[in-house]
C-alpha positions, -999 to 999 in steps of 0.1 A, spaced: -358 828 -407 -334 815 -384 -350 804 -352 -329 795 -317 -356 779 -293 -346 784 -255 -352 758 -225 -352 780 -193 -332 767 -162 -353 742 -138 -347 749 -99 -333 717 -81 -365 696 -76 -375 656 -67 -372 657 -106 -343 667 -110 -322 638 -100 -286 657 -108 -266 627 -81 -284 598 -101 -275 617 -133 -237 625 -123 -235 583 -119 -241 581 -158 -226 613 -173 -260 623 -175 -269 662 -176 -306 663 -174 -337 635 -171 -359 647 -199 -355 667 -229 -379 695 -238 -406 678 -258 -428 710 -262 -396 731 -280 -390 703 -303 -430 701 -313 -429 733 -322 -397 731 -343 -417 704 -359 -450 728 -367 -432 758 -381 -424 763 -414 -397 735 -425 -376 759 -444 -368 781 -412 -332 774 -396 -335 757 -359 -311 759 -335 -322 746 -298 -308 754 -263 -315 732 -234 -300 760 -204 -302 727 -182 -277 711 -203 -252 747 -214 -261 785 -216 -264 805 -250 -232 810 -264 -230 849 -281 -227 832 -314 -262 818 -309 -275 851 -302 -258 861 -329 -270 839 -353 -308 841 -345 -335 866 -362 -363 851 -331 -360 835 -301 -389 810 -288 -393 803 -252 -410 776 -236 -421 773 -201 -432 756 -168 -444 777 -138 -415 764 -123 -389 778 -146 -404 811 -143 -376 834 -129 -350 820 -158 -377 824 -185 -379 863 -177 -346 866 -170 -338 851 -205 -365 871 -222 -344 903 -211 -312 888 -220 -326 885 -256 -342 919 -256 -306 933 -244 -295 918 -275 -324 935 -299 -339 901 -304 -378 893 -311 -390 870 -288 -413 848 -289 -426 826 -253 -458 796 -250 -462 768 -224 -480 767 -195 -464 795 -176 -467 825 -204 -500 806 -209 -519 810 -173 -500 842 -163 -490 856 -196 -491 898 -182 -456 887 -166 -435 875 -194 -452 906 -216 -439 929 -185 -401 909 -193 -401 922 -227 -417 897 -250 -432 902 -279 -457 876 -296 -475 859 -267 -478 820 -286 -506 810 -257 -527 780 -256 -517 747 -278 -493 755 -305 -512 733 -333 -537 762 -336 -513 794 -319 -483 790 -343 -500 787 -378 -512 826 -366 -476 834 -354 -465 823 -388 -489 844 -408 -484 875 -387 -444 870 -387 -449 865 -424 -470 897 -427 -440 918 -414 -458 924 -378 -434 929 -348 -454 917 -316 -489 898 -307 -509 877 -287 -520 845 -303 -549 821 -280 -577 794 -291 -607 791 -279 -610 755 -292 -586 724 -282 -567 708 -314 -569 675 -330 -536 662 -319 -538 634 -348 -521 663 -372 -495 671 -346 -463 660 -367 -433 638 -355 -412 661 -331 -376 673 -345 -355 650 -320 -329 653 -344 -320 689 -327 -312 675 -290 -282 663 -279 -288 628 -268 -261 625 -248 -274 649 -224 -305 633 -215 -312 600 -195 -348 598 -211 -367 605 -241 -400 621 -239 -431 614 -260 -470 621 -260 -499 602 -268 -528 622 -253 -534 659 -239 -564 664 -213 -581 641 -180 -614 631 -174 -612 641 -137 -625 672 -119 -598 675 -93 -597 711 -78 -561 719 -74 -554 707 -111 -540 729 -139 -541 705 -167 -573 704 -172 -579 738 -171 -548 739 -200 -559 710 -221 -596 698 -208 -615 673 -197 -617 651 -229 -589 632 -235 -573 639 -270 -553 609 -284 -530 605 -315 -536 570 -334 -511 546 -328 -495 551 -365 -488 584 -355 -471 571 -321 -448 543 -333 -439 571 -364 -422 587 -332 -410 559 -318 -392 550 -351 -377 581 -357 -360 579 -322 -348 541 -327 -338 561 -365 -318 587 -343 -301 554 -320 -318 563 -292 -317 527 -269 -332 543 -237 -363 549 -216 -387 567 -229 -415 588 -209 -448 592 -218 -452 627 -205 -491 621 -203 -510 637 -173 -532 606 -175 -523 580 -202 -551 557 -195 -577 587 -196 -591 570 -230 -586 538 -220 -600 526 -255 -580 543 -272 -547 535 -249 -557 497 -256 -556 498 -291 -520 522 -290 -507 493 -265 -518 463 -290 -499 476 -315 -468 489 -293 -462 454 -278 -459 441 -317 -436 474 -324 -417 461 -292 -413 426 -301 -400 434 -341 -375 456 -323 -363 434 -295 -372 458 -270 -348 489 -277 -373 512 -248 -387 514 -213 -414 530 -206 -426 556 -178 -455 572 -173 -488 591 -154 -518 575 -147 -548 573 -124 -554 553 -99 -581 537 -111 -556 517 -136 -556 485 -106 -591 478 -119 -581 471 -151 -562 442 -155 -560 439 -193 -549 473 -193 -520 465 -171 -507 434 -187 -508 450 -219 -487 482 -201 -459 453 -189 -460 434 -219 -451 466 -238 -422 476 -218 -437 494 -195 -421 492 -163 -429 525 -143 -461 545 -135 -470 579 -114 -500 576 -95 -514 608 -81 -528 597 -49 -523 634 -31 -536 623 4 -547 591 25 -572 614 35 -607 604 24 -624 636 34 -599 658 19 -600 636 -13 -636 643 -12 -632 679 -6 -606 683 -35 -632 663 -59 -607 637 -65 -630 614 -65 -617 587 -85 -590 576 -54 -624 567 -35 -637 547 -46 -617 516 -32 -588 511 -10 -558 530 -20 -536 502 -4 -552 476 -23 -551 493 -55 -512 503 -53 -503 469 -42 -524 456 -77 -506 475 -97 -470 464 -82 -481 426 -88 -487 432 -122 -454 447 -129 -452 479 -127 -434 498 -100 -453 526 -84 -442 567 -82 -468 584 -61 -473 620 -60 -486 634 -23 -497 669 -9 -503 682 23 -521 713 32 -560 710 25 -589 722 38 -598 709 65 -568 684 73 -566 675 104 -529 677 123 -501 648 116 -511 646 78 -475 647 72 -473 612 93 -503 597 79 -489 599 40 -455 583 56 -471 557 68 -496 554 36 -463 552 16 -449 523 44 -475 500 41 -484 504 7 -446 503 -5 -440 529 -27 -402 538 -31 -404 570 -45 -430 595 -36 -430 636 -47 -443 652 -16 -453 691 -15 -472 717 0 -505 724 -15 -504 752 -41 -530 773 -57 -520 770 -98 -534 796 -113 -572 799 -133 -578 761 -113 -608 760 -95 -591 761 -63 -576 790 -71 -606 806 -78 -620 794 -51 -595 807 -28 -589 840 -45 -632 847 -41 -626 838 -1 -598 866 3 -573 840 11 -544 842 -19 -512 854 -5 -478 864 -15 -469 855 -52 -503 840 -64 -493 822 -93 -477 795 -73 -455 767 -84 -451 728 -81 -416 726 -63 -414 706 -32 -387 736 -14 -420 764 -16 -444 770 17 -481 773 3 -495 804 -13 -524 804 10 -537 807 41 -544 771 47 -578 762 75 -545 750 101 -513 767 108 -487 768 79 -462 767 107 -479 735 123 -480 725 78 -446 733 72 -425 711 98 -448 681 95 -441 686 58 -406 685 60 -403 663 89 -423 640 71 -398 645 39 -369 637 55 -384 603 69 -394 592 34 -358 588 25 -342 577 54 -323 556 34 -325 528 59 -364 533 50 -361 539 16 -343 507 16 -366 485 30 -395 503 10 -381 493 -18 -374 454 -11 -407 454 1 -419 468 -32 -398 447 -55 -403 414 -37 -444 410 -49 -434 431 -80 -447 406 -112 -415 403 -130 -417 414 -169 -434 396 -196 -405 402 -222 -367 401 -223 -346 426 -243 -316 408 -256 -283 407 -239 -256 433 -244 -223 440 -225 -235 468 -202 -213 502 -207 -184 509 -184 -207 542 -176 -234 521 -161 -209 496 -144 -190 523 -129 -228 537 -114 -231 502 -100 -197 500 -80 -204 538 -67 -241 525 -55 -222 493 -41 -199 513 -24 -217 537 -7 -251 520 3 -232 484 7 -203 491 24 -198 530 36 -232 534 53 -258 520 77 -274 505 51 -246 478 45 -263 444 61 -296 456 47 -284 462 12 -267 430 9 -295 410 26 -320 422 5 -301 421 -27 -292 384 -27 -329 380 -13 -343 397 -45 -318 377 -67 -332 343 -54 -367 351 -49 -378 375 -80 -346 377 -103 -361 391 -130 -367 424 -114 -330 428 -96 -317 452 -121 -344 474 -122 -343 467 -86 -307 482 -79 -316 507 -101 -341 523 -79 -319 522 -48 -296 538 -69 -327 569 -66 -318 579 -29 -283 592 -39 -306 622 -51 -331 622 -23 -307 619 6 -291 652 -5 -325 665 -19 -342 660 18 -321 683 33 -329 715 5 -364 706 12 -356 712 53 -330 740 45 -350 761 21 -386 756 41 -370 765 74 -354 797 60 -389 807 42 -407 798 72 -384 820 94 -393 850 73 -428 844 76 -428 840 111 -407 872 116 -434 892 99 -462 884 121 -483 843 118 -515 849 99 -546 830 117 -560 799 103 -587 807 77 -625 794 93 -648 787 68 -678 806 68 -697 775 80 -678 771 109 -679 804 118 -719 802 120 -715 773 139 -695 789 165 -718 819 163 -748 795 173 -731 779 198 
């Protein structure tokens, strides 16, 4: 059976970094992990072939060649997915599509033409895939009512990506969070227990990529990596060993809660394993909305405080923001800038509130009558809300983008960043020295050039490189490296206003909708 697994095209998001890229011949920041976990649970004796359309379309040879084609899929890819699925049916192909997308809203790749339906997590889908495909049968949906052990997932097949494509490697060590938060799909997708693998079973990955050559960061795509924090301990214990035996070949990324600042055992083992990055999801300075959205967790101390732990220790902070819920009161937009200012956080995702499908928001907000427009909703930051919000979206939108756009002022983003750097704790561990590429000096110059000579930014950049140098040295290359970041966001700031402004225009031209009242509220003014 020969088997060509398709990567759908990602939109241009925060994540997609394509200036930062360009500076290092890179094509894309992460590979597809999912695709290459599933190469690794079907039957060995099948022929792979995998397509990243990020990276290169399907040649007609590839079509060719395949018996299936298996599609993977974000909500975000969702208009390349089905346009793929009907470029393969064109062609007379079986096709096969999982993820998240086909997952929560699997009627609309079915309408596109495919036909098995691989829902749920593949440890327990595919094996029934396999046995049907083996039987002879043609189409079928394939679900689990049960979450998997991942300790039997096998070692991806990293062996069938083109490395030179990607600026990061991706890996997984647990599936599900412990939080309740409303507008979250991942634990509606993979639950509220956090699975783990055993730390064998992690550094097998880890040396099959070192195996492969791979000398890069590596991402640990976990939604919350610290939500067993047992477990997480005893995988760190033995990763800062791994690390050590091979001088240090990785850097590590990843997602966590916010709660990680009150564990500082946790963190020093994270920085003395390479770690050198971490996502926190702090959504809103808000406290009532936090409340409201039962992300409790970000209450229970100050947000500040906590960020600011986390940077001393030695990780550098990514913080993901929303604006749009109930009950937000107006200039939420300037309240998360100013959150992000005093906290200093250099790089911050900021979106509009969506409703994901099958979270409890969405429920939620689908029983109140208030869903609007295409109700599966997505993640990207260029997408007005799928809603109607308790403000106006109008009033939403341009403190949204206005708000955007003064995150990466690069003058701001700049001195965010010094800020952040200069009480970072510099790293516990050294990887040995080796003549940097002419790729990555070349990167340097263009950064040089542009931020420290060809714009405002010039007396800042210098002042507060040479500050960094003498002050926290340790931390200056990963230091230029983020202000390298802003290439992507000065350009990506003005999709965000171009594409919100032209959806918001349409909207406005068909008539504004009124602010949704809560039923409480309404009583209220009833009695009053």
């Amino acid at each position: 059976m020969r088997i060509l697994l398709v990567y759908p095209i990602f939109p241009k998001t925060f994540w997609s970094y394509e200036k930062i890229l360009a500076l290092v011949d890179r094509k894309v920041l992460l590979p597809p992990l999912g695709l290459v976990t599933v190469a690794a649970i079907l039957p060995q004796q099948w022929e792979f072939k995998l397509v990243d359309r990020n990276v290169r379309p399907v040649t007609e040879e590839e079509w060719a060649w395949a018996d299936l084609v298996i599609f993977s899929a974000m909500i975000v890819q969702k208009q390349d997915l089905l346009d793929q699925i009907r470029e393969a049916k064109k062609r007379g192909k079986l096709v096969a599509v999982g993820g998240p997308y086909p997952t929560s809203m699997p009627d609309e790749p079915k309408a596109a033409g495919a036909d098995f339906l691989i829902l749920d997590e593949g440890e327990l889908t595919l094996p029934m895939f396999v046995e049907a495909v083996q039987r002879g049968e043609t189409s079928g949906t394939f679900r689990a009512t049960e979450k998997p052990d991942v300790t039997a997932t096998p070692i991806p097949r990293f062996d069938l990506l083109d490395f030179d494509a990607y600026d990061m490697m991706s890996i997984q060590f647990s599936r599900g969070c412990p939080f309740q938060c409303e507008f979250c799909d991942i634990i509606v997708l993979y639950g509220r227990k956090p699975r783990t693998k055993t730390p064998a079973q992690l550094l097998a990955e880890l040396d099959y990529l070192y195996e492969l050559g791979w000398r890069r960061g590596v991402f640990m795509v976990d939604d919350n990596f610290i939500g067993n924090k047992r477990n997480v301990k005893l995988l760190l214990k033995e990763l800062k060993v791994w690390m050590q035996q091979h001088n240090y070949p990785f850097r590590f990324d990843t997602e966590a809660s916010v709660d990680l600042a009150q564990d500082p055992e946790l963190m020093e083992l994270m920085v003395e394993s390479g770690f050198a990055a971490v996502f926190l999801g702090i959504e809103t300075p808000d406290e009532d909305s936090l409340q409201l959205t039962k992300k409790f967790q970000n209450t229970r101390s100050s947000l500040v405080e906590a960020v600011q732990t986390i940077i001393k220790a030695g990780l550098r902070p990514m913080a993901g923001f929303i604006i749009g819920f109930d009950g937000e009161k107006a200039g939420a937009g300037d309240r998360i800038v100013r959150f992000a200012e005093q906290a200093a956080i250099p790089s911050t995702t900021f979106a509009m509130l969506q409703a994901l499908p099958n979270t409890a928001l969405w429920h939620r907000l689908n029983k109140e009558g208030r869903l609007r427009g295409g109700k599966d909703g997505n993640i990207n930051q260029t997408t007005l809300m799928n809603f109607i919000p308790t403000r106006p979206l109008e009033e939403i939108a341009r403190e949204y983008v206005e708000a955007f756009c003064s995150l990466y002022d690069p003058v701001c983003y700049l001195d965010r960043t010094y800020r952040c750097f200069m009480m970072m704790g510099t790293p516990k561990w050294k990887a040995p020295f080796k003549m940097p590429d002419w790729v990555v000096v070349k990167a340097l110059l263009i950064v040089i050039w542009r931020q420290g000579i060809k714009r405002e930014t010039r007396w800042k950049f210098w002042h507060h490189l040479f500050s960094i140098i003498k002050h926290n040295p340790g931390v200056a290359e990963h230091y230029l490296a983020v202000c390298a970041h802003n290439e992507h966001f000065l350009e990506y700031r003005q999709i965000v206003r171009e594409q919100i402004e032209s959806q918001l225009k349409e909207y406005l031209a068909q008539g504004t909708e009124k602010p949704y009242v809560p039923e409480q509220k309404k009583a209220e003014a009833y009695a009053s």
